[in-house]
N, CA, C and O atoms as a GROMACS GRO file, in nm:
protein
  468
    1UNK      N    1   0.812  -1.550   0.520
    1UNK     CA    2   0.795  -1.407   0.525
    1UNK      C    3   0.925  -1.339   0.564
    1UNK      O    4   0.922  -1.226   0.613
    2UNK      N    5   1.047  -1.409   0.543
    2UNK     CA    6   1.138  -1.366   0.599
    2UNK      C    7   1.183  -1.242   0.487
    2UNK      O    8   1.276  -1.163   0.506
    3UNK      N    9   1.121  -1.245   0.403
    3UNK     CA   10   1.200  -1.144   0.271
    3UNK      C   11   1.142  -0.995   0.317
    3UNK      O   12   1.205  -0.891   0.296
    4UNK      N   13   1.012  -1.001   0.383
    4UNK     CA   14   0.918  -0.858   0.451
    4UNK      C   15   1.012  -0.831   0.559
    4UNK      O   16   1.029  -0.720   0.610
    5UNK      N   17   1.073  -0.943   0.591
    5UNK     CA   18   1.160  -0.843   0.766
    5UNK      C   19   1.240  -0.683   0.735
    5UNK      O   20   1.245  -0.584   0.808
    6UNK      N   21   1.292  -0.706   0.606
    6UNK     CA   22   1.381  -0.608   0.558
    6UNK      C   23   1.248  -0.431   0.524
    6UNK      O   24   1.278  -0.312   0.517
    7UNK      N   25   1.172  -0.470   0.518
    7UNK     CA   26   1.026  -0.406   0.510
    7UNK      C   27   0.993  -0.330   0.634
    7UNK      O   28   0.938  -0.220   0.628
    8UNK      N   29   1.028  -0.389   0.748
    8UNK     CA   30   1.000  -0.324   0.864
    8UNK      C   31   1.030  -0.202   0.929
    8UNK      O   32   1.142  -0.180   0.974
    9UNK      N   33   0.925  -0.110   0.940
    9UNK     CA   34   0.946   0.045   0.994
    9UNK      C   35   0.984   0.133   0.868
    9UNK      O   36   1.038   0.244   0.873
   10UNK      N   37   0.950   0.074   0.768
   10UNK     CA   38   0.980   0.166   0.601
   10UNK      C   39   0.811   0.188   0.554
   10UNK      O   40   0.710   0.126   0.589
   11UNK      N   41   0.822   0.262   0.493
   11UNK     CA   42   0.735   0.311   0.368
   11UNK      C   43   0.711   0.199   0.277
   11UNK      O   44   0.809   0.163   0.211
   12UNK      N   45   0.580   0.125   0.256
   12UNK     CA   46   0.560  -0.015   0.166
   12UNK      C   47   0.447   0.059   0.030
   12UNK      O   48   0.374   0.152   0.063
   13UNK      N   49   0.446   0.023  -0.069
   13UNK     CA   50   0.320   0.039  -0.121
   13UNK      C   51   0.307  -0.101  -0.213
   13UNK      O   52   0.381  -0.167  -0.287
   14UNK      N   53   0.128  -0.108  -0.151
   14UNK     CA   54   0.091  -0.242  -0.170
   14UNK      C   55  -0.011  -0.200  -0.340
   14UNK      O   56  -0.060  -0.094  -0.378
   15UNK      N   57  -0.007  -0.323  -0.397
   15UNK     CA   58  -0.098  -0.316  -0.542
   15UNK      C   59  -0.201  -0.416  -0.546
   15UNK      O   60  -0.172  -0.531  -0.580
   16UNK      N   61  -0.313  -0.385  -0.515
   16UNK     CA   62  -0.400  -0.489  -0.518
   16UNK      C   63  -0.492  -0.516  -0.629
   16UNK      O   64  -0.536  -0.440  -0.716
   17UNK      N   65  -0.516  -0.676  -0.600
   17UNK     CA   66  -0.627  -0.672  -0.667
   17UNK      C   67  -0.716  -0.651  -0.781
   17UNK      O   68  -0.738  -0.688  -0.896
   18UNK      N   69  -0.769  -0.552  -0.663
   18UNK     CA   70  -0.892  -0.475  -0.790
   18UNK      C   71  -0.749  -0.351  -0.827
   18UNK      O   72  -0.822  -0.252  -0.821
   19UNK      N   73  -0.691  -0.327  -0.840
   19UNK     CA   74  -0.584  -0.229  -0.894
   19UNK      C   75  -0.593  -0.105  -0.809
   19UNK      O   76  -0.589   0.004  -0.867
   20UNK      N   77  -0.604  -0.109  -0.688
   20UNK     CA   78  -0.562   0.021  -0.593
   20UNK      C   79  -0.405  -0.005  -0.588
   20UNK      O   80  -0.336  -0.104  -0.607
   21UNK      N   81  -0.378   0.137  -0.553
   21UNK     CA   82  -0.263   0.181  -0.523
   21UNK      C   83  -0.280   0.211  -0.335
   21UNK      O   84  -0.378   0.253  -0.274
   22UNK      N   85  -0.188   0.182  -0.301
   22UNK     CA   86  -0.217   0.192  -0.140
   22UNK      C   87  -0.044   0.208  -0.076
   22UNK      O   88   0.046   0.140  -0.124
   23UNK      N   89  -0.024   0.297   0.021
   23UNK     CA   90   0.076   0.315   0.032
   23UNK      C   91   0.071   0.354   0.201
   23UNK      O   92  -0.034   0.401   0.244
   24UNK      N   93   0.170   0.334   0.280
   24UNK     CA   94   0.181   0.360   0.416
   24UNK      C   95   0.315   0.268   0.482
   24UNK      O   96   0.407   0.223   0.414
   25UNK      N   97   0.299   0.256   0.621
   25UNK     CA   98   0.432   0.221   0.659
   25UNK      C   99   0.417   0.083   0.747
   25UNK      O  100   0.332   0.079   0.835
   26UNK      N  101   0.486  -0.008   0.726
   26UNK     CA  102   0.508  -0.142   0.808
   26UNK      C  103   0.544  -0.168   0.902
   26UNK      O  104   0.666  -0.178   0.895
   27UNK      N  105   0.504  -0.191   1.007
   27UNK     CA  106   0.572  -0.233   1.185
   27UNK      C  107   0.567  -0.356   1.191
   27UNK      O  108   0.668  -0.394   1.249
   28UNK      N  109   0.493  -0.453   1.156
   28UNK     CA  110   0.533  -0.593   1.194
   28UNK      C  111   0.485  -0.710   1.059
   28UNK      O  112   0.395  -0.687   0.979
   29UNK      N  113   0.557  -0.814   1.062
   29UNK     CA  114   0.485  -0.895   0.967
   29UNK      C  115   0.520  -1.038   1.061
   29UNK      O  116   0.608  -1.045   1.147
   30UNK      N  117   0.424  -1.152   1.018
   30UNK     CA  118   0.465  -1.299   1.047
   30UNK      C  119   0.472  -1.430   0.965
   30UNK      O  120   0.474  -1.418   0.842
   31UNK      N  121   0.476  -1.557   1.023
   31UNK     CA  122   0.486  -1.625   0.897
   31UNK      C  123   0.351  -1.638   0.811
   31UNK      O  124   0.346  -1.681   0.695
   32UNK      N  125   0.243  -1.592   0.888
   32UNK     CA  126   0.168  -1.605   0.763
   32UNK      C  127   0.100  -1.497   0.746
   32UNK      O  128  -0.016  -1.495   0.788
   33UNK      N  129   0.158  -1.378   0.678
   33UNK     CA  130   0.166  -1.295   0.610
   33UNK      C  131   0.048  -1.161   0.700
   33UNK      O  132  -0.018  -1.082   0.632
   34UNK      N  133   0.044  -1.161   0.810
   34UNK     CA  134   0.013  -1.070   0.854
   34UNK      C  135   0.108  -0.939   0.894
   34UNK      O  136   0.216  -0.945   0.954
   35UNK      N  137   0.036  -0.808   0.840
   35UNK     CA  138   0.129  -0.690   0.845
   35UNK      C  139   0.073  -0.608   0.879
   35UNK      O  140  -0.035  -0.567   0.836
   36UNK      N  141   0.169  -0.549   1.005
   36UNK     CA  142   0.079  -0.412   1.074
   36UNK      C  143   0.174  -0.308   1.040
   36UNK      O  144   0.296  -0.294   1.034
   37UNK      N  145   0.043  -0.225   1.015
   37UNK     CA  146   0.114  -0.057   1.011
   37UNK      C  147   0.120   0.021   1.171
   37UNK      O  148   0.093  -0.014   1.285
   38UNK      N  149   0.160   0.119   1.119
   38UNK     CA  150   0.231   0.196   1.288
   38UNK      C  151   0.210   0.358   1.242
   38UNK      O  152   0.234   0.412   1.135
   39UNK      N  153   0.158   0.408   1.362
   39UNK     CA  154   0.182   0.538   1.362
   39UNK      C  155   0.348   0.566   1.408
   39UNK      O  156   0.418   0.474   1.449
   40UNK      N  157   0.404   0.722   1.394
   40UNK     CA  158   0.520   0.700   1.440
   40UNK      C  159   0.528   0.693   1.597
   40UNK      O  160   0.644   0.686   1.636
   41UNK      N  161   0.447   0.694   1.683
   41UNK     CA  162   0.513   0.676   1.779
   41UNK      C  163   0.442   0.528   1.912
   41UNK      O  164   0.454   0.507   2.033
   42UNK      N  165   0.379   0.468   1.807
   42UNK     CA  166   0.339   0.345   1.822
   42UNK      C  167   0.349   0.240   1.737
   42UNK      O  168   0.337   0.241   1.615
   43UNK      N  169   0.384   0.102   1.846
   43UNK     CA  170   0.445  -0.026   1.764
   43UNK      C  171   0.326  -0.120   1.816
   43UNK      O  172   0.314  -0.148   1.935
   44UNK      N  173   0.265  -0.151   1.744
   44UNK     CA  174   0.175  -0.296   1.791
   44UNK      C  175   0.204  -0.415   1.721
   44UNK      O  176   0.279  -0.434   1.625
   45UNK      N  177   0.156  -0.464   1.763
   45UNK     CA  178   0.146  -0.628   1.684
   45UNK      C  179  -0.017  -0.710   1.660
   45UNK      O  180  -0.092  -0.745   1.751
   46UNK      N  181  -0.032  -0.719   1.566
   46UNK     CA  182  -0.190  -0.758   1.550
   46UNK      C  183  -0.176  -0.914   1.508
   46UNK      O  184  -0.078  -0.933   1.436
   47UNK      N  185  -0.260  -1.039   1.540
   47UNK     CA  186  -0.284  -1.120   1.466
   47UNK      C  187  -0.408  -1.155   1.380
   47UNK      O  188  -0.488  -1.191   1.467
   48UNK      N  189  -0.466  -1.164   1.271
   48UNK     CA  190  -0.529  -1.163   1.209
   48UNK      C  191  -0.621  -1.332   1.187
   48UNK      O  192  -0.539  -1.419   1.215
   49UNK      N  193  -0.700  -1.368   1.164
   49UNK     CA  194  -0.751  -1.498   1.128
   49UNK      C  195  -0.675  -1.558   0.971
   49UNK      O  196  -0.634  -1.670   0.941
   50UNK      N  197  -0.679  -1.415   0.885
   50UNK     CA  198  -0.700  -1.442   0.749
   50UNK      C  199  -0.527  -1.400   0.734
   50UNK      O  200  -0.472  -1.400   0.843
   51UNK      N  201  -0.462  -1.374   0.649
   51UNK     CA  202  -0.315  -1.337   0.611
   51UNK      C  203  -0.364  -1.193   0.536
   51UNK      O  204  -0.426  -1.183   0.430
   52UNK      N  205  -0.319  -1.091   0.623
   52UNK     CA  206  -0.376  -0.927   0.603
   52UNK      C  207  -0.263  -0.907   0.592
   52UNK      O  208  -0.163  -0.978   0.595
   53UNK      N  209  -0.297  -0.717   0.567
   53UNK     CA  210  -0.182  -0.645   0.591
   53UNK      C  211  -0.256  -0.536   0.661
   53UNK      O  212  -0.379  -0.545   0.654
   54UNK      N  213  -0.217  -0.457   0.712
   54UNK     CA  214  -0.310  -0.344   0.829
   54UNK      C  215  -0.167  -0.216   0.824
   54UNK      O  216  -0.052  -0.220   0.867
   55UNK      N  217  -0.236  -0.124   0.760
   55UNK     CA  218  -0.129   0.002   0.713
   55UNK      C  219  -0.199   0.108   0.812
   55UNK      O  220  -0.314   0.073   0.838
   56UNK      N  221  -0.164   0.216   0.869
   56UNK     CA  222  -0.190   0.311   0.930
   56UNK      C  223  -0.064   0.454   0.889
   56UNK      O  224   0.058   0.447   0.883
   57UNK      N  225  -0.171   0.594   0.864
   57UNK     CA  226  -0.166   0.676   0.784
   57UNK      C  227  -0.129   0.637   0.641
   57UNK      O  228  -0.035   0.680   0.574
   58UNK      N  229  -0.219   0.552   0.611
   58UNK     CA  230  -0.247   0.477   0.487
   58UNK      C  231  -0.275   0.572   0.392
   58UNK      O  232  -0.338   0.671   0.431
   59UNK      N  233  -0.237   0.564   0.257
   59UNK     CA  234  -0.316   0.678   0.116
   59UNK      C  235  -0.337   0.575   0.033
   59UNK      O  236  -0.260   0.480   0.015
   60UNK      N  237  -0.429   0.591  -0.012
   60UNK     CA  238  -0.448   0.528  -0.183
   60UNK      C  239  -0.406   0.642  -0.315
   60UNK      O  240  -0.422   0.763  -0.306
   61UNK      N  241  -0.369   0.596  -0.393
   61UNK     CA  242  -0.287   0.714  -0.499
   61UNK      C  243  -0.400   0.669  -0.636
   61UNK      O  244  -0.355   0.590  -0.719
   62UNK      N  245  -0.498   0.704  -0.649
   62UNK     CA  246  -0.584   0.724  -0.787
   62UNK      C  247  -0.534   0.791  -0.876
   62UNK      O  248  -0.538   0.913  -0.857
   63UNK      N  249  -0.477   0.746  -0.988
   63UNK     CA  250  -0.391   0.794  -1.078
   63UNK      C  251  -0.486   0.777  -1.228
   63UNK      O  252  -0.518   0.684  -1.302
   64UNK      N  253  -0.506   0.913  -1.224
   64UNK     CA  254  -0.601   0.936  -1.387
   64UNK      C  255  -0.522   0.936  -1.522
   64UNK      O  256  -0.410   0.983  -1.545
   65UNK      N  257  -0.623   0.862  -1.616
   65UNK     CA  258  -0.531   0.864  -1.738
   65UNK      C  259  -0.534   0.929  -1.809
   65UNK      O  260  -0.653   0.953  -1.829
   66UNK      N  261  -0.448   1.010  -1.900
   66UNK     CA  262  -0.418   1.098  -1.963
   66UNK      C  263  -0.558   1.149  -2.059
   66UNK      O  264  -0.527   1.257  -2.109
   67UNK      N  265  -0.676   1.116  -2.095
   67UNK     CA  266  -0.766   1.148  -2.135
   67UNK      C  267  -0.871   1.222  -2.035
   67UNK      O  268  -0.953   1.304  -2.078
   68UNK      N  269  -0.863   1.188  -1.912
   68UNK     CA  270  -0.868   1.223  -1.799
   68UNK      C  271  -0.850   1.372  -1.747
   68UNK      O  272  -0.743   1.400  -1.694
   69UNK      N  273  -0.974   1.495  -1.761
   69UNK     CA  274  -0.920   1.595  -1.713
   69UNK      C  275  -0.929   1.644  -1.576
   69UNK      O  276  -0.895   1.760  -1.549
   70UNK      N  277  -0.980   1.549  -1.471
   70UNK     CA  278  -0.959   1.528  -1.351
   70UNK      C  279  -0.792   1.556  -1.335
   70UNK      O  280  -0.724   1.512  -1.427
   71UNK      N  281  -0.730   1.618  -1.235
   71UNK     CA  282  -0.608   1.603  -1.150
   71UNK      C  283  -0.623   1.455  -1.059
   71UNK      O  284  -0.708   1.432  -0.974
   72UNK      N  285  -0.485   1.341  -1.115
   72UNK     CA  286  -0.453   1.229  -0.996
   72UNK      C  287  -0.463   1.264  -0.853
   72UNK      O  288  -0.475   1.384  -0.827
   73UNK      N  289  -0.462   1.178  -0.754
   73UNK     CA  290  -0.531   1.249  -0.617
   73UNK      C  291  -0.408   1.122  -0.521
   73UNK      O  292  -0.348   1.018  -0.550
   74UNK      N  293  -0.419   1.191  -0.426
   74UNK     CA  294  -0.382   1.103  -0.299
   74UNK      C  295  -0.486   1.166  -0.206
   74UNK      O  296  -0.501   1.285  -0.176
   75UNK      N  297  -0.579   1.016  -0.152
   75UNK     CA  298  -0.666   0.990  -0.038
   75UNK      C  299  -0.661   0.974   0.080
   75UNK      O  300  -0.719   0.869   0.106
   76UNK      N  301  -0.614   1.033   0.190
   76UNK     CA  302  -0.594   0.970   0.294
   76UNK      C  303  -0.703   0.865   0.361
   76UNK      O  304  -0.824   0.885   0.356
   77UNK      N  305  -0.646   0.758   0.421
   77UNK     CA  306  -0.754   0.650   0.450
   77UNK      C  307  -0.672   0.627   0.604
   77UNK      O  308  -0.756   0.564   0.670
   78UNK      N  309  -0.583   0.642   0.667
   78UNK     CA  310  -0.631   0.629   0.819
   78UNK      C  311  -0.531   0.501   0.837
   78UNK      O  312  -0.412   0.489   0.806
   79UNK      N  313  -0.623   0.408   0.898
   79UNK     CA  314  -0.569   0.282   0.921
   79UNK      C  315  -0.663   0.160   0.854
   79UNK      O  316  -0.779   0.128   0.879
   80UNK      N  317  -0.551   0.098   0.746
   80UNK     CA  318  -0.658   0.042   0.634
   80UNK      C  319  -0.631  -0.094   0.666
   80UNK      O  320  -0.542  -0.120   0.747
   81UNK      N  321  -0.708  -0.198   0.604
   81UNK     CA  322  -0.676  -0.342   0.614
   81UNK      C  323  -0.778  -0.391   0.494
   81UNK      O  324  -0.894  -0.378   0.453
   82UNK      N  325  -0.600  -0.487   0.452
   82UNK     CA  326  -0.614  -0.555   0.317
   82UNK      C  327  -0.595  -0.676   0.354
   82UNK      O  328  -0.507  -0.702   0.436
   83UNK      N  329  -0.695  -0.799   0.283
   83UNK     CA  330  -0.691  -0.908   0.334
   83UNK      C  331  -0.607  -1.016   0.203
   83UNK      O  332  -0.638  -1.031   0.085
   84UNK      N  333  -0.494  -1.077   0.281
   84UNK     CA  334  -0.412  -1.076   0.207
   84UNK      C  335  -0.393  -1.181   0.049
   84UNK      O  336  -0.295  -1.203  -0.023
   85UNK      N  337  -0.487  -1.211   0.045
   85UNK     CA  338  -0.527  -1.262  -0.124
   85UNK      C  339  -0.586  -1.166  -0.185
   85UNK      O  340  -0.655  -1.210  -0.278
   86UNK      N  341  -0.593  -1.005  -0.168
   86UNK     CA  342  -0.642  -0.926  -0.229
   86UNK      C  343  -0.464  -0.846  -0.284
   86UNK      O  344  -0.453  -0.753  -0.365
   87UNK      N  345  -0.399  -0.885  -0.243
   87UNK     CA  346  -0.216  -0.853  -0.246
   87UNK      C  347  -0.161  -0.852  -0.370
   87UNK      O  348  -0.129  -0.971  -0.371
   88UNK      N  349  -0.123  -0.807  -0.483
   88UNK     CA  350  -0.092  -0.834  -0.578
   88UNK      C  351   0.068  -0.847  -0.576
   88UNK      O  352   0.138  -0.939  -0.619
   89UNK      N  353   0.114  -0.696  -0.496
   89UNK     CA  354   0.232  -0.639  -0.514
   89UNK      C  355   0.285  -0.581  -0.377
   89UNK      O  356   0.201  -0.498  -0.342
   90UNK      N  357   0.379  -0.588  -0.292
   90UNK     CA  358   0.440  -0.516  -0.204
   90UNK      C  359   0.589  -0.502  -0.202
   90UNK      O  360   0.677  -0.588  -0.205
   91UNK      N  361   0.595  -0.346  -0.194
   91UNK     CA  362   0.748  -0.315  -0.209
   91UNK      C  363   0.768  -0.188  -0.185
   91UNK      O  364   0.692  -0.098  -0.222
   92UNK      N  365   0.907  -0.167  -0.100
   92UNK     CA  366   0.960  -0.059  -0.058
   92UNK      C  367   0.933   0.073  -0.162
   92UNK      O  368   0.945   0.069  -0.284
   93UNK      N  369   0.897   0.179  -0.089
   93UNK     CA  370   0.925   0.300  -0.148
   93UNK      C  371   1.058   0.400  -0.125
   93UNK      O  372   1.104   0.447  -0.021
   94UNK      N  373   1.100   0.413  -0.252
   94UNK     CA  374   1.250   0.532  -0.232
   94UNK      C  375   1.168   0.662  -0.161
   94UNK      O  376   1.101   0.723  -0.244
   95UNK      N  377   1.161   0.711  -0.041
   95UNK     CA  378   1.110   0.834   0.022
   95UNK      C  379   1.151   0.899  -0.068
   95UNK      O  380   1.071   0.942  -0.151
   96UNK      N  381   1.327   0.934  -0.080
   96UNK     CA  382   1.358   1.112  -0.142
   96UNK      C  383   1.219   1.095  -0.273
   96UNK      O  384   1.114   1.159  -0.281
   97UNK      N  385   1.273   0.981  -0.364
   97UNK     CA  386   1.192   0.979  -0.547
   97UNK      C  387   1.077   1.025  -0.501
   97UNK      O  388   1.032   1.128  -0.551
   98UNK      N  389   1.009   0.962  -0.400
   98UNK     CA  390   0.845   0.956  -0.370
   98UNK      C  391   0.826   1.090  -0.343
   98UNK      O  392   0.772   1.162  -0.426
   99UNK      N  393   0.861   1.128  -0.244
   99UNK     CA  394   0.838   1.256  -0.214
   99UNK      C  395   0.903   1.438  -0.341
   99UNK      O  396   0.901   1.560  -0.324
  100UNK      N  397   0.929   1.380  -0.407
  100UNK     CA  398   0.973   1.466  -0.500
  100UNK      C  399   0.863   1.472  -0.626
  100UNK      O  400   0.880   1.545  -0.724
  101UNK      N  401   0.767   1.400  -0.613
  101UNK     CA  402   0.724   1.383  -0.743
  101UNK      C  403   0.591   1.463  -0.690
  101UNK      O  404   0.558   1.434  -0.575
  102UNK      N  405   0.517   1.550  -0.751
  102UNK     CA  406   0.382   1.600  -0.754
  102UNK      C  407   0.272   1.526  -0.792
  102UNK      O  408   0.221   1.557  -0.900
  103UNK      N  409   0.219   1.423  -0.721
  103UNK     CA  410   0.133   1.250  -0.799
  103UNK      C  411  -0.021   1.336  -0.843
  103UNK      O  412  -0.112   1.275  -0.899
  104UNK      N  413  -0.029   1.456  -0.815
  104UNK     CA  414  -0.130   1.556  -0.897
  104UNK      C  415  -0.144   1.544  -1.024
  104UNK      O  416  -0.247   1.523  -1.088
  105UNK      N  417  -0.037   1.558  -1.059
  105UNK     CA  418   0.004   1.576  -1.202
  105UNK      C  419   0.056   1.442  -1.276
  105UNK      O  420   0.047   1.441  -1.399
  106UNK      N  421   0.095   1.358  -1.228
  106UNK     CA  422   0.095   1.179  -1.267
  106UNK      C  423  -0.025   1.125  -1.353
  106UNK      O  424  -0.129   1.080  -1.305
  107UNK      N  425  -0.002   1.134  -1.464
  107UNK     CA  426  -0.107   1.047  -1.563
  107UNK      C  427  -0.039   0.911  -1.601
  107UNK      O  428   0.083   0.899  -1.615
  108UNK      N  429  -0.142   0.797  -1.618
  108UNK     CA  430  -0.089   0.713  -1.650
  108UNK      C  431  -0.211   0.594  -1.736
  108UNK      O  432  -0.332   0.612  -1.747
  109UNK      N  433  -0.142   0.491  -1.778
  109UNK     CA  434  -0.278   0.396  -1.798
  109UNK      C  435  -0.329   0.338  -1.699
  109UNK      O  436  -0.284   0.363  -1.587
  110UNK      N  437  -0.441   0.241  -1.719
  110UNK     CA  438  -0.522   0.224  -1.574
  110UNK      C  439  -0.465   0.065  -1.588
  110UNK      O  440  -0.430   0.006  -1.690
  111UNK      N  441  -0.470   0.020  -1.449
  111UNK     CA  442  -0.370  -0.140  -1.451
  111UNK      C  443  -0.517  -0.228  -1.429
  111UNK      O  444  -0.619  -0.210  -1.363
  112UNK      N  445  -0.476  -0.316  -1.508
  112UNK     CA  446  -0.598  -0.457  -1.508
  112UNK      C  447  -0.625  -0.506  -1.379
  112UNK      O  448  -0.531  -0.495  -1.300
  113UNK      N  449  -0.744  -0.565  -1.332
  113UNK     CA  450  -0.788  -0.615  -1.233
  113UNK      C  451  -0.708  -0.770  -1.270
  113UNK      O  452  -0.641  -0.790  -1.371
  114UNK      N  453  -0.732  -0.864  -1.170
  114UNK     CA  454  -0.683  -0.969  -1.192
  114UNK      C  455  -0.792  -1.054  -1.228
  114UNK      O  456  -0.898  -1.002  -1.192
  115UNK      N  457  -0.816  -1.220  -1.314
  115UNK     CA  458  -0.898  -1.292  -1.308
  115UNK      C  459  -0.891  -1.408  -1.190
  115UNK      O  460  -0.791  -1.452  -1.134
  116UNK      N  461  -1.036  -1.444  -1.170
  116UNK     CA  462  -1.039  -1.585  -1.103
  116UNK      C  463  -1.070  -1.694  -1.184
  116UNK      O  464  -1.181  -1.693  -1.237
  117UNK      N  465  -0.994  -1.790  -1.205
  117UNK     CA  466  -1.097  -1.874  -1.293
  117UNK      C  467  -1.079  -2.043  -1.203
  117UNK      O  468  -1.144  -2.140  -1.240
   0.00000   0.00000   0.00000
């Protein structure tokens, strides 16, 4: 897990799974893949049974597809926990890009769930 250290106290958005979009900020990770989120003016450390990730002021970003006359949404969800074989994808967000973009207005296609076989 040494590649997440560089992850720490940044903006992560995770891709899971069933194809959520989930986005929030990282305070700690270990070797087996547990990750806590942080408010800003608290640092904890959680250990988990299972290999999670635990985001706080967490959003999920529901992004409608262009047939779609719903407006895309950001959800606030708090302090979330993803258990970490539900993980598809984790990686830094550029703040300025992120924050410049109106994700209201973001249409896109919808991303495949994954199989088990």
């Amino acid at each position: 897990m040494a590649t997440l250290g560089g992850y720490l106290n940044k903006k992560v958005l995770i891709v899971t799974a069933d194809s959520r979009i989930l986005v929030g900020t990282l305070a700690a990770c270990d070797n087996t893949t547990n990750l806590v989120g942080t408010l800003p003016l608290l640092h904890c450390s959680l250990r988990l049974p299972i290999p999670s990730q635990v985001l706080n002021n967490a959003i999920e970003r529901i992004i409608r597809t262009p047939d779609d006359p719903e407006p895309s949404a950001q959800v606030p969800l708090g302090l979330y926990l993803v258990r970490g074989d539900n993980v598809c994808s984790i990686g830094l967000v550029d703040e300025a890009l992120d924050d410049s973009i109106n994700w209201t207005e973001v249409k896109g296609s919808a991303i495949g769930g994954i199989k088990h076989i």
